[in-house]
N, C-alpha and C positions, 0 to 999 in steps of 0.2 A: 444423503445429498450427493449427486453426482459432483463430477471434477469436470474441470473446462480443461480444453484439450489447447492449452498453450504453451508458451515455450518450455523446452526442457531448461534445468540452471547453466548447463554449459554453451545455450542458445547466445549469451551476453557476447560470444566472438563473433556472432555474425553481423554484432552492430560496430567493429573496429575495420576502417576504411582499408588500412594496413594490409589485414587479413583476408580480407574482400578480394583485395587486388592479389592476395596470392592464393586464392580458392579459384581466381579465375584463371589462375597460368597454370593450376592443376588440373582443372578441367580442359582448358586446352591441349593440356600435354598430355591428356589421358587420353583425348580425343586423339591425336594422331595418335598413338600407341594404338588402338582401339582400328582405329580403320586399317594400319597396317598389320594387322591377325594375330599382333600379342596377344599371349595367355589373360583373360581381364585378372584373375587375383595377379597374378604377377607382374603384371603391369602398375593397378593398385598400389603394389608392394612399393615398388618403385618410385610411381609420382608423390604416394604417399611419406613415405621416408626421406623424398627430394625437400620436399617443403615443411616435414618435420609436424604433418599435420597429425591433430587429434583423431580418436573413433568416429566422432560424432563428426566432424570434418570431413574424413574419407568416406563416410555413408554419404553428406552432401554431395561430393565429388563425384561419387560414383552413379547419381541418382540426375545428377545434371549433364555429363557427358554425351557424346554421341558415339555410340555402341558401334559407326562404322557399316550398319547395314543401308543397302536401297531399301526406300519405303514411298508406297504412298503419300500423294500430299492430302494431311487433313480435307475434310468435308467444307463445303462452305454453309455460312446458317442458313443460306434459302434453300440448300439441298434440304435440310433437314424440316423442310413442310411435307407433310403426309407421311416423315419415313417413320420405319420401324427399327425401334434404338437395342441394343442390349447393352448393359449396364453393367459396368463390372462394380458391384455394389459397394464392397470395401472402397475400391481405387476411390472411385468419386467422393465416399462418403467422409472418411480419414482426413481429405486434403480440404474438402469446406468446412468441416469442423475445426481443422486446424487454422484454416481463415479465418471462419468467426471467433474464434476462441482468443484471436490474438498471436497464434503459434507463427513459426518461420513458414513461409512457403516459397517455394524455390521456382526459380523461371529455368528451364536449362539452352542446352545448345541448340535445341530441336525445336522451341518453342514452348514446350508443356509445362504447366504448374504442377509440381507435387511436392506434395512433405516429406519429411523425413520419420516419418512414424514407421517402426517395423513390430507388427504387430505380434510373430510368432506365433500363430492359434487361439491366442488371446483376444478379445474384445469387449470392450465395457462400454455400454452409451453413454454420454457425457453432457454436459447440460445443453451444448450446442446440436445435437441429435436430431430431435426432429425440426428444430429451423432448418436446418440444413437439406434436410427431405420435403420439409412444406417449399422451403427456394428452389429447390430441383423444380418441385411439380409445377410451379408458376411458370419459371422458366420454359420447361416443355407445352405451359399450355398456351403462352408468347410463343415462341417460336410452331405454333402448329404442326406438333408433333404427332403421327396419326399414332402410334402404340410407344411405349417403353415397358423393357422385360428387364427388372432386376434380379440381379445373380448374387446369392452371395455361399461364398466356401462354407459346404455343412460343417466341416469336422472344427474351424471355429465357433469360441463360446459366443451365445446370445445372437447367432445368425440366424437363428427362428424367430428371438422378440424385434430382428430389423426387419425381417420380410413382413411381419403381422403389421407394428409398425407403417409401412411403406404401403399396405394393403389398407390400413385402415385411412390414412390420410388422403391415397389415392379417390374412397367416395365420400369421404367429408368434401374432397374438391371437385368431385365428378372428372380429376384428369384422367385419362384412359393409360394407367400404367399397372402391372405387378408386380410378384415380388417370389421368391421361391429361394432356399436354401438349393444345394446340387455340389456334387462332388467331380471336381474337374474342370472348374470354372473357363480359367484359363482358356482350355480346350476350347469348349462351348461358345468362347467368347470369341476364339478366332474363326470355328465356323460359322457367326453372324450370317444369317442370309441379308441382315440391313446394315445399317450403322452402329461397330463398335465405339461405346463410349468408355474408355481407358486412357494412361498415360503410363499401361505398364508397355515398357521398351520390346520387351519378347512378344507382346500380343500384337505391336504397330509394326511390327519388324516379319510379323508373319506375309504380308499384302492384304491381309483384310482394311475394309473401308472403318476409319476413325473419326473419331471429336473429338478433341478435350472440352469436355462441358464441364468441365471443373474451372480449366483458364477462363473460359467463356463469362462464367458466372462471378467467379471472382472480381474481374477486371469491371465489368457491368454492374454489379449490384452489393459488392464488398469493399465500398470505398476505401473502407478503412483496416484491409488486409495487410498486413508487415510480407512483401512478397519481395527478396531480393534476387537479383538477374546477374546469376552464376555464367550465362550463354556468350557473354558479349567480352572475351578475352581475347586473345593479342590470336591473330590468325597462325598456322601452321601450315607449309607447304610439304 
């Protein structure tokens, strides 16, 4: 029997107001650190220590801040009629399972939904798995998406049973997507000739064209996501 990919036990701090309010003046202050071209672990070290934050804490913290780079502004959805997506298959996949499943998902300072799953090479499908891929492909085929190419990192476990997966639900639905394992994702993913669909910080930070189709989806068709908004903390000059 697979596992639903919901909160970790030390998740229960994300539902105290208290702590909220001081994940967001961590974020904040990471963020100026961050734009002024502090070391990020040292910085980290820093905001972290200031506010006496836990592990699982500092991974939020550090997964909602603003890294301080120009970037591109997101895609709009009408841009994304006829285009061609590339998928960074984890990224998307991790953070709508973690929606449907009930888990934390995080708004940051930049605007993107992501969880706090750190997967390590590791990957297991979870019972929210292929919902989460059949909600992709509807999605892409609402928004009239001419192709989507998923990516996911070979030398994680079970990257072969999501591309199969994602290949086989693609012609049960006739949407026009793929799927492939590949080493270098990252890479691959910033030279997109279309639209990168990611919320990883180094990929949007390269100037390649983005979506969060994850936020997208969430916000539209995951009523019922636990999604708290880390983004919205006391300005910094």
């Amino acid at each position: 029997m697979r596992k639903h990919r919901g909160p970790a036990p030390e998740d229960t701090l994300f539902f105290d107001p208290e702590r909220i309010e001081r994940l967001r003046h961590a974020v904040a202050d990471l963020s100026w650190l961050l734009h002024r071209d502090y070391a990020p672990k040292a910085a980290l070290e820093l905001v972290g220590n200031r506010y006496q934050l836990t592990q699982r804490e500092r991974m939020a913290v550090v997964h909602t801040a603003w890294h301080g780079h120009e970037r591109r502004p997101p895609e709009t959805v009408e841009s994304l009629k006829n285009a061609r997506l590339c998928i960074d298959g984890f990224n998307l996949l991790i953070t709508l399972e973690t929606a449907l499943g009930g888990g934390i998902v995080l708004r940051g300072m930049d605007g993107c939904y992501r969880d706090i799953a750190d997967i390590h090479g590791s990957y297991s499908l979870r019972q929210e798995t292929e919902k989460a891929i059949a909600l992709t492909a509807e999605t892409l085929k609402k928004l009239e998406v001419k192709e989507a190419h998923w990516l996911f990192d070979r030398p994680v476990s079970n990257s072969g049973r999501l591309a199969g997966l994602v290949e086989r639900i693609a012609d049960e639905t006739g949407v026009p997507m793929h799927a492939e394992t590949a080493d270098g994702v990252d890479r691959k993913i910033k030279a997109c000739p279309g639209v990168a669909v990611t919320a990883d910080s180094d990929i949007l930070d390269s100037g390649c064209r983005w979506f969060d189709l994850a936020g997208w989806i969430i916000t539209h068709d995951i009523p019922d996501a636990v999604v708290i908004d880390l983004g919205t903390g006391p300005a910094r000059s």
